[in-house]
C-alpha positions in Angstrom: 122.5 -2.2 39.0 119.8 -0.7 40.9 117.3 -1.1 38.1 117.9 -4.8 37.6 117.0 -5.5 41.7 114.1 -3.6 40.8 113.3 -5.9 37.8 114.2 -9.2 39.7 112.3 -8.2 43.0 109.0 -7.7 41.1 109.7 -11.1 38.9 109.8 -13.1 42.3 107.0 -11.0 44.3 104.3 -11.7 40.4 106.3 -15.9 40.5 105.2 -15.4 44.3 101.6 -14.3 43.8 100.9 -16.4 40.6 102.2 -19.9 42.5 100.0 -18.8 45.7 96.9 -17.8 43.3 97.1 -21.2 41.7 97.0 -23.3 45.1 94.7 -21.3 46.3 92.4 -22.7 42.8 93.4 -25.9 43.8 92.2 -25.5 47.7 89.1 -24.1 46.3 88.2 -26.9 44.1 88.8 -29.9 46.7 86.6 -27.8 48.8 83.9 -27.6 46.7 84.0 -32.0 46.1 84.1 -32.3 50.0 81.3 -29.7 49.6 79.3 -31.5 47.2 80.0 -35.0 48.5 78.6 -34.0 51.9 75.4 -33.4 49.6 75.6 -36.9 48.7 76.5 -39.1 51.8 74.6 -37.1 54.2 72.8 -39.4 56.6 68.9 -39.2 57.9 68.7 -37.2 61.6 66.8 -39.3 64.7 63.8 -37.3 63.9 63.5 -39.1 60.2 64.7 -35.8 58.8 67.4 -35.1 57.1 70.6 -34.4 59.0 73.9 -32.5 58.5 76.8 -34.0 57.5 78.8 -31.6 59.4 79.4 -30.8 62.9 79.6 -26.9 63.2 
């Protein structure tokens, strides 16, 4: 009995980590197109120069 907690347990915990592991891909990715598009539609600074798209 013992054994086949064991077996289920680590199923769930490797379901757990693979289902985690492919958001996380999917996180990365739309980061890297809002990355890239800020690239694209960043607008000129007051100075003439070019300014960031982002606020930090």
């Amino acid at each position: 009995m013992i054994p086949l907690l064991v077996v289920l347990l680590l199923a769930l915990i490797l379901f757990g980590a693979g289902f985690a592991l492919k958001a996380l891909w999917w996180i990365a990715v739309i980061v890297l197109i809002v990355w890239a598009l800020g690239f694209v539609f960043r607008s000129a600074g007051s100075g003439g120069g070019r300014g960031r798209w982002y606020r930090w």
